[in-house]
C-alpha positions as CSV (number, residue, x, y, z in Angstrom):
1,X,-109.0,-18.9,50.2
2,X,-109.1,-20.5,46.7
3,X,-108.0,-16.6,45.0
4,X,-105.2,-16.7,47.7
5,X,-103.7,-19.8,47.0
6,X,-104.1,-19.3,43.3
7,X,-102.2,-16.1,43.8
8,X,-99.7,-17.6,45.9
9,X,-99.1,-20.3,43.2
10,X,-98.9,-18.1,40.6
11,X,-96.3,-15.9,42.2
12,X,-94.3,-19.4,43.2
13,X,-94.6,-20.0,39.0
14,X,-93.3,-16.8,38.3
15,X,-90.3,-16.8,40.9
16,X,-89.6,-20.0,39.0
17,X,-89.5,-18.4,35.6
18,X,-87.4,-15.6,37.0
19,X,-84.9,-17.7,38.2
20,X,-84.9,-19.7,35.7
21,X,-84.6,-16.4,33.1
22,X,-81.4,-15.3,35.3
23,X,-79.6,-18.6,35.4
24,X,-80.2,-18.6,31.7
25,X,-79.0,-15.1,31.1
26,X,-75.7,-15.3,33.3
27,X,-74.1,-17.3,30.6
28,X,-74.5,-15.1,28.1
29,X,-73.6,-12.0,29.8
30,X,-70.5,-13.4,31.3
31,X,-69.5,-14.2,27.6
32,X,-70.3,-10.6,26.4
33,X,-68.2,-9.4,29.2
34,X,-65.5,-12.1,28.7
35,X,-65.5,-10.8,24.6
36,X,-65.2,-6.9,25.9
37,X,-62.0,-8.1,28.0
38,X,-60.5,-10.1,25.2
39,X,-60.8,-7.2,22.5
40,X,-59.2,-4.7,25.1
41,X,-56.2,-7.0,26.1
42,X,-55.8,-7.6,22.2
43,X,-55.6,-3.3,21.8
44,X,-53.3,-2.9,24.9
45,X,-50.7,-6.3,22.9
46,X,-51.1,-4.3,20.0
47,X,-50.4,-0.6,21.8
48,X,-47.9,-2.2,23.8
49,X,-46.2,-4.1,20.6
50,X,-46.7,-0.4,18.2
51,X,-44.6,1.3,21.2
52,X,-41.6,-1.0,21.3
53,X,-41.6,-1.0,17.6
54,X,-41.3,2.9,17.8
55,X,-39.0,2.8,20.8
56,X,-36.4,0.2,18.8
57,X,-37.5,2.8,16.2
58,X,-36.0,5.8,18.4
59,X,-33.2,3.7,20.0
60,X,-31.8,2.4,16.3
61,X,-31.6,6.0,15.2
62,X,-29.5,7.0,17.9
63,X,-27.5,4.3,17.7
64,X,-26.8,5.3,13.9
65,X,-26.4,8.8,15.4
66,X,-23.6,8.0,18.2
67,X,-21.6,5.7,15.1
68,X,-22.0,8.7,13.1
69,X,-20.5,10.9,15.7
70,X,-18.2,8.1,17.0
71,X,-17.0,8.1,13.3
72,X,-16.3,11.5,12.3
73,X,-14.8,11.6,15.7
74,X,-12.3,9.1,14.7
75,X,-12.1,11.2,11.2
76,X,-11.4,14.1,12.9
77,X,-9.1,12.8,15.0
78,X,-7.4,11.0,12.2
79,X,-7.1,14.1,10.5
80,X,-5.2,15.8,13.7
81,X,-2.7,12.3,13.7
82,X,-2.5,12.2,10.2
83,X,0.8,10.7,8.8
84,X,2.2,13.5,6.7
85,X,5.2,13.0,4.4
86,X,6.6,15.4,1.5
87,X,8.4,14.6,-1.8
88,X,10.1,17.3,-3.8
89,X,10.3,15.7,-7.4
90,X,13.7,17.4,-8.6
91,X,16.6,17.0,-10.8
92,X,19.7,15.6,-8.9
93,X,23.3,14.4,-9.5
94,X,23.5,10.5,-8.3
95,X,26.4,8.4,-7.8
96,X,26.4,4.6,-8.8
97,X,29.6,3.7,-9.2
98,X,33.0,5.5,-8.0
99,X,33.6,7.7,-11.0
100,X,30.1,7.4,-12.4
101,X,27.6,10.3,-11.8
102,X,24.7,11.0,-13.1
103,X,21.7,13.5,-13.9
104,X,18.5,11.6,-13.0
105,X,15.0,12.6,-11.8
106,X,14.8,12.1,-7.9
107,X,12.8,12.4,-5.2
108,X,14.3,14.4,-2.1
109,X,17.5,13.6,-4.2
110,X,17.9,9.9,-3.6
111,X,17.2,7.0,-5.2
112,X,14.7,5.8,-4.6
113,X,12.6,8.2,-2.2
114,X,12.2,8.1,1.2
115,X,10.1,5.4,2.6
116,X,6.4,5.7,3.2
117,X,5.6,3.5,6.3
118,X,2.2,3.8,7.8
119,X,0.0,1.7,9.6
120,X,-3.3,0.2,8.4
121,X,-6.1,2.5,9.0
122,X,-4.0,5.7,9.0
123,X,-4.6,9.2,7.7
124,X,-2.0,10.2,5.2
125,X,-1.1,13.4,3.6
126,X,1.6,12.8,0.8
127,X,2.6,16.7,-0.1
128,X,4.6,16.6,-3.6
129,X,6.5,19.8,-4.9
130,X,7.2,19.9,-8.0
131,X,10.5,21.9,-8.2
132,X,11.4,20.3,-12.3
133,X,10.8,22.3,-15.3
134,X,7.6,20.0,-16.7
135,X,4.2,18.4,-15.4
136,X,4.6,15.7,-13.0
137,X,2.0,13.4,-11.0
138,X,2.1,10.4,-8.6
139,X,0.4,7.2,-8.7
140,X,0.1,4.8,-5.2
141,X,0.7,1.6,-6.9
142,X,-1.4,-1.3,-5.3
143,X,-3.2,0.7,-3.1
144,X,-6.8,1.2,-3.4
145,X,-7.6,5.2,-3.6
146,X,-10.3,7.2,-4.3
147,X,-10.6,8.4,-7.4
148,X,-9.3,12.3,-6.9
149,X,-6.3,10.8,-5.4
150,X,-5.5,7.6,-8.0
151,X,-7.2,8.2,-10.9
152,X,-5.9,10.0,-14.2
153,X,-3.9,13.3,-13.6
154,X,-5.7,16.5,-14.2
155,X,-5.1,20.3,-13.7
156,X,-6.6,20.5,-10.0
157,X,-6.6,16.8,-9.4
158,X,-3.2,15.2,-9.0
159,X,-1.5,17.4,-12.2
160,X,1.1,19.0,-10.3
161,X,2.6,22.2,-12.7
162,X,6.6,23.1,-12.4
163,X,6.7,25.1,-9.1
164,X,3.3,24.0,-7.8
165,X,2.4,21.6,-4.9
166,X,-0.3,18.8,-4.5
167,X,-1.8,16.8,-1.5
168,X,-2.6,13.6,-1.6
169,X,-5.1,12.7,1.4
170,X,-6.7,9.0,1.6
171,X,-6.9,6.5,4.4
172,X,-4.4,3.4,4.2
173,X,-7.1,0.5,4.2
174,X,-4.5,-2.5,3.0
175,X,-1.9,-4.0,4.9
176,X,1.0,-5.2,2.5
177,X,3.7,-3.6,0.1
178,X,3.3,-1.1,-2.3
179,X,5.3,1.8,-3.9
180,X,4.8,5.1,-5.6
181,X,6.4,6.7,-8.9
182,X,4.8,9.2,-11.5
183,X,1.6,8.1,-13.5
184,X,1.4,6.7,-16.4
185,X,1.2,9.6,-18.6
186,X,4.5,10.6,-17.3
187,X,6.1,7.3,-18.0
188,X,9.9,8.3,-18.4
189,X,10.2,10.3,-15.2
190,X,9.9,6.2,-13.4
191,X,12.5,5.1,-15.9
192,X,14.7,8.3,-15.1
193,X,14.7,7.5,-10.9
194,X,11.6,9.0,-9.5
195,X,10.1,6.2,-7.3
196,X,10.1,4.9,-3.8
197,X,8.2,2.3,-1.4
198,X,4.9,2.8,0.5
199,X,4.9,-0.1,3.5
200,X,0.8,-0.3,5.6
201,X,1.9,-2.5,8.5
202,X,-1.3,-4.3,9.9
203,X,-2.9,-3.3,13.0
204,X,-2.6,-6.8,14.6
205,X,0.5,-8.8,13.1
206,X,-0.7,-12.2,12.3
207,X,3.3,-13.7,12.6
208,X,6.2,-12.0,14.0
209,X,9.5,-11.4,12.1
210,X,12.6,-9.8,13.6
211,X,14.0,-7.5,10.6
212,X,11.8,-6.2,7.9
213,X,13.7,-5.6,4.8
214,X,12.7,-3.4,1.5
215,X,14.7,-3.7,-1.1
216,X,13.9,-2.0,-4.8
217,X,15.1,-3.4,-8.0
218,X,15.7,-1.1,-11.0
219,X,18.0,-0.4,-13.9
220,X,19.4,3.6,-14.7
221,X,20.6,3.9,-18.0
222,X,22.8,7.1,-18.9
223,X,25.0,8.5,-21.5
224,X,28.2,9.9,-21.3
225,X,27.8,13.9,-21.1
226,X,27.3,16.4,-18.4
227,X,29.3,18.9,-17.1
228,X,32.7,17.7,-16.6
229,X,32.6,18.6,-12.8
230,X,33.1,22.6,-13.3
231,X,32.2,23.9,-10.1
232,X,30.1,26.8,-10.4
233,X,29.8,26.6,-14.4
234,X,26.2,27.9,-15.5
235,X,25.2,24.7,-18.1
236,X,22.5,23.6,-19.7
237,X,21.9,19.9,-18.9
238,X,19.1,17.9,-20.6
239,X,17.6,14.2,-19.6
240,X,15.9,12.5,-22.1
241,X,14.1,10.1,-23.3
242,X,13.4,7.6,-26.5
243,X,10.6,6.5,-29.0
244,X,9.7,3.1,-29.1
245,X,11.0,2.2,-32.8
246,X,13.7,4.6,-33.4
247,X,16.4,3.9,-34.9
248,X,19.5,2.2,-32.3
249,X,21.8,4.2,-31.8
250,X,19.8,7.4,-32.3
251,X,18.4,9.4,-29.6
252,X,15.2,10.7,-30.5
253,X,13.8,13.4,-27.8
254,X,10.2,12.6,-27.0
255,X,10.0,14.1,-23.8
256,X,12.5,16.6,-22.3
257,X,13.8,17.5,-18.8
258,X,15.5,20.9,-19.2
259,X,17.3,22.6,-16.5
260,X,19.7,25.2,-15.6
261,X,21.8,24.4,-12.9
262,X,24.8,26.2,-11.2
263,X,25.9,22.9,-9.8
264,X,28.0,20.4,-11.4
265,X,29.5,17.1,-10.8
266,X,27.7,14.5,-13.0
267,X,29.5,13.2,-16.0
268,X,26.5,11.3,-17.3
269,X,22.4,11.7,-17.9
270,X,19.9,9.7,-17.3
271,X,17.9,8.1,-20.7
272,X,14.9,6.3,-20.7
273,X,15.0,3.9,-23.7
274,X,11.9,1.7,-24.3
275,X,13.3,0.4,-27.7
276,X,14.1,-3.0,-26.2
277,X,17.3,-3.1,-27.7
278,X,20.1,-0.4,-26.2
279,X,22.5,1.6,-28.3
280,X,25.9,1.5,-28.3
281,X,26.7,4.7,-26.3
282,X,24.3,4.1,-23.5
283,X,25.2,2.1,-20.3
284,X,22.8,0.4,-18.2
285,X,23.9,0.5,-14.1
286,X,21.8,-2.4,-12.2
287,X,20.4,-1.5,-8.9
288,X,19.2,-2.6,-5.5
289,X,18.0,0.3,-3.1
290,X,20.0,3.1,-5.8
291,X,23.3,1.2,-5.6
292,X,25.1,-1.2,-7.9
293,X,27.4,-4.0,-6.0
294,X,29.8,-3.5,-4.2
295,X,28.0,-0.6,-2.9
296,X,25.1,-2.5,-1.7
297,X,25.3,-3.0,2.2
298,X,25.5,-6.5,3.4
299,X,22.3,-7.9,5.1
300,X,23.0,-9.0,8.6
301,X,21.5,-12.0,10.1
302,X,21.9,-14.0,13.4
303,X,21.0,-17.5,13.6
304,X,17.3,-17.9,14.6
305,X,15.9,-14.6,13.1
306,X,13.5,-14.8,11.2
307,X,13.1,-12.0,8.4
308,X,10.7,-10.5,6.2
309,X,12.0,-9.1,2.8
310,X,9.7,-6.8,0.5
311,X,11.2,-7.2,-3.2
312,X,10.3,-4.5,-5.6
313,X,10.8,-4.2,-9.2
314,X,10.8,-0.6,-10.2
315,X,12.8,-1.2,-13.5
316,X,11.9,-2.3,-17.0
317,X,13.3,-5.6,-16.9
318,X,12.3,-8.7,-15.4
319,X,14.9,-10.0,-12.4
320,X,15.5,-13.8,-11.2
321,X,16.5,-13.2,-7.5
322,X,17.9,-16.3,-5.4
323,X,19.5,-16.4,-2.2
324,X,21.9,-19.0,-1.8
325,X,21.5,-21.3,1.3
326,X,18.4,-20.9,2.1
327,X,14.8,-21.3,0.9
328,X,12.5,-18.2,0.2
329,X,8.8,-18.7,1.6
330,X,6.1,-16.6,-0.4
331,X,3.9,-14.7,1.8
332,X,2.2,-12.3,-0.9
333,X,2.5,-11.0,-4.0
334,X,1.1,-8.4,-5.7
335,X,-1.3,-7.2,-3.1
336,X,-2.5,-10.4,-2.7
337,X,-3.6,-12.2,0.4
338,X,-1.3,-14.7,2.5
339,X,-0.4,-17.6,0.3
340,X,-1.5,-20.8,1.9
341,X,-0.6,-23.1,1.4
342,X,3.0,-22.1,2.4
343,X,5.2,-21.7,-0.7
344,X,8.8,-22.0,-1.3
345,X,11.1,-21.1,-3.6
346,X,14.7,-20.9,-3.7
347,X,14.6,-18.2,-7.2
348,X,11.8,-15.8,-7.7
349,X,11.5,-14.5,-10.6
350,X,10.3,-10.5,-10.5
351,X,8.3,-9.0,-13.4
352,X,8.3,-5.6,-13.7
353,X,6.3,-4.0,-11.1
354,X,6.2,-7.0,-9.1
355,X,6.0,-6.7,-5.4
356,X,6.8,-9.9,-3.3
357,X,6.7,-9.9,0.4
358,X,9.1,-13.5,1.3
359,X,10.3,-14.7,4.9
360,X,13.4,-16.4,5.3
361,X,14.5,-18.4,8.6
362,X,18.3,-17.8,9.5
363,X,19.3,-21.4,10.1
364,X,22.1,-21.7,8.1
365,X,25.2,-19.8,9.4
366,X,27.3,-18.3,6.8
367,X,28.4,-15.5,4.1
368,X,25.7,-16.3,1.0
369,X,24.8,-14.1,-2.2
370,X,21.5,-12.7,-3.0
371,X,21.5,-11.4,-6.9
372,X,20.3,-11.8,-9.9
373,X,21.0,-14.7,-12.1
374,X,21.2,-12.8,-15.2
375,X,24.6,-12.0,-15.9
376,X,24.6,-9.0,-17.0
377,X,22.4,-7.5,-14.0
378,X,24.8,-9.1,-11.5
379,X,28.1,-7.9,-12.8
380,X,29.5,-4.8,-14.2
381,X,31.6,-4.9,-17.3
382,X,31.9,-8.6,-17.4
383,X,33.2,-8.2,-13.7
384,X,31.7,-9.9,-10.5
385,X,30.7,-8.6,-8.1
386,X,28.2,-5.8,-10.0
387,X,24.7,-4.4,-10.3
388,X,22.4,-6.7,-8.9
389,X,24.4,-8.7,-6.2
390,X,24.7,-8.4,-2.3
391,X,26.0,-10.1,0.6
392,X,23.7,-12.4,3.5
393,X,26.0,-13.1,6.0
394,X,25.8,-14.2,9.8
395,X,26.6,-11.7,12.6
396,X,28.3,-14.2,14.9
397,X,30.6,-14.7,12.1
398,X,32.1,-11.2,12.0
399,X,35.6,-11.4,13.7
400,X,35.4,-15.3,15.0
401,X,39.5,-16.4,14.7
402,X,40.1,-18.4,11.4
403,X,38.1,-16.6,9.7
404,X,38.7,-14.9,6.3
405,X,39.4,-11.7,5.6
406,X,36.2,-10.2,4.3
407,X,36.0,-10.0,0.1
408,X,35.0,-6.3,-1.7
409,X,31.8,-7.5,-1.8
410,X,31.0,-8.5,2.1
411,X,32.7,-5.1,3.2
């Protein structure tokens, strides 16, 4: 009885220390199990985090990829729509004046070349033919170009031989006013006619203006000579040009323009002086768009318009321009961005090479002059109206009774 009860205690002690062991024990392994968990939720954050890493990863190259594609799409495509435009650099015969002819360097013939107008963002492809007898080249004044398009001529790379052709390819990034005309390693041929105006129009236009106006400022200067207007006559005609520091008065030939022609009609050549003081036997004829006043057409306005000139100086002089009547507001010059804030003048002064984008508001009916200040650009032989000079005046005025009759110059 005793051994029984001692065995039943003992096994009642034991029980005891077994439970007590396992209520001990849970603790610990529910913490070691807890720790496990913890460590494989902080693997899966860190698999999970690894994965979108390499997915953005995946998803940023093939973003780069599709603008890639999505811009040599738009290259391509640009290439297809490029604006393509071709100048043939030439000797021609140009009028000025009635009776006064002369044997310049032209693009397409005229003075100044045909307009380049493009919009911002274009492709263009400027094809120049050299059809004179020496070296030419072309330079995109203002305009931001790569190097193998704007930099310094060389055989291959924008030095254009007699007879040969050259493209120029580069995308129009800038908006504004701009012009072109031979580099400056041919600097007579600009002096002798060969230039013309480049206009990037803006994708979105930030103002609206009714009329957009160009007009290039320049002086041709010429000497008596040329072939006498003999039809069919085989001559030899030569255009030249002057050293800075010869004498006045005596041509020295630094750089000659020979051609044969079968065609005659001019009865003066073209000279480009850089002296700074003129001789005696050469003229100088003032121009606006290749025409001296009264051959300048008249500017039309009607009251309201508002208008946006683009002023050019192409010559070797500097021009103060003022239109009468009204006030000139600056928008940009030289490339640079909108003027704010807004300026006005009523007489800009043009520098050579200047380029000056104004806006004027027609709010003043009438029959005004816009020329140049200087005398001698704005009259010819002492004589007004000449050179320089042209007519504003108001459509609604044109054939109201009372009126008038319209002077050499409106006409």
């Amino acid at each position: 009885m005793n051994r029984d009860l001692k065995n039943k205690c003992a096994f009642f002690l034991a029980s005891l220390v077994a439970v007590s062991f396992s209520a001990a024990a849970q603790p610990a392994f529910a913490e070691l199990i807890d720790g496990d968990l913890a460590e494989e939720q902080v693997k899966e954050k860190e698999e999970m985090r690894d994965m979108r890493k390499e997915m953005g990863d995946i998803n940023s190259t093939i973003d780069d990829a599709m603008d890639e594609l999505d811009a040599l799409g738009k290259k391509i495509s640009n290439r297809q729509n490029a604006k393509e435009f071709h100048l043939f650099a030439r000797e021609s015969d140009w009028e000025t004046y009635k009776g006064s002819t002369v044997r310049c360097l032209t693009y397409n013939g005229k003075i100044p070349g045909p307009p380049i107008t493009v919009t911002e963002g274009d492709f263009v492809k400027i094809v120049l033919h050299n059809q004179m007898k020496t070296p030419t080249s072309l330079q995109f004044h203002g305009l931001i170009t790569p190097h193998t398009v704007g930099g310094i001529p060389r055989t291959g790379g924008g030095l254009v031989a007699p007879n040969e052709t050259f493209v120029y390819q580069f995308i129009a990034k800038q908006a504004g006013t701009f012009w072109y005309h031979p580099q400056l390693v041919h600097p007579n041929q600009k002096q002798l006619g060969m230039f013309g105006a480049i206009v990037v129009n803006p994708k979105v236009r930030s103002r609206p203006y009714d009329q957009d106006i160009t007009l290039i400022f320049s002086e041709l200067r010429k000497t008596p000579g040329g072939s006498g207007g003999t039809a069919g006559g085989a001559t030899t005609h030569r255009v030249t040009a002057t050293r800075a520091g010869a004498t006045p008065g005596r041509s020295t030939t630094v750089s000659s323009e020979d051609v044969q022609t079968k065609s005659g009609g001019h009865n003066y050549t073209a000279t480009a002086w850089t002296t700074g003081s003129t001789p005696p036997d050469v003229e100088t004829d003032y121009l606006i768009n290749g025409r001296p006043a009264p051959g300048i057409a008249p500017i039309e306005l009607r009251k309201g318009q508002r208008v946006r000139m683009r002023l050019i100086n192409a010559g070797q002089e500097s021009v103060p321009i003022q239109l009468s009547g009204h006030k000139l507001e600056i928008v940009s010059q030289n490339g640079g961005d909108r003027l704010e804030p807004h300026v006005y003048r009523d007489t800009i002064c043009l520098f050579p090479s200047d380029r000056v984008d104004v806006d004027i508001t027609a709010d003043n009916p009438g029959v005004w002059s816009f020329a140049s200040e200087s005398a001698h650009q704005s009259t010819h032989k002492g004589r007004f109206p000449g050179g320089m000079a042209c007519v504003v005046r108001y459509s609604e005025l044109k054939g109201r009774p009372g009126q008038p009759p319209m002077t050499e110059m409106e006409q």
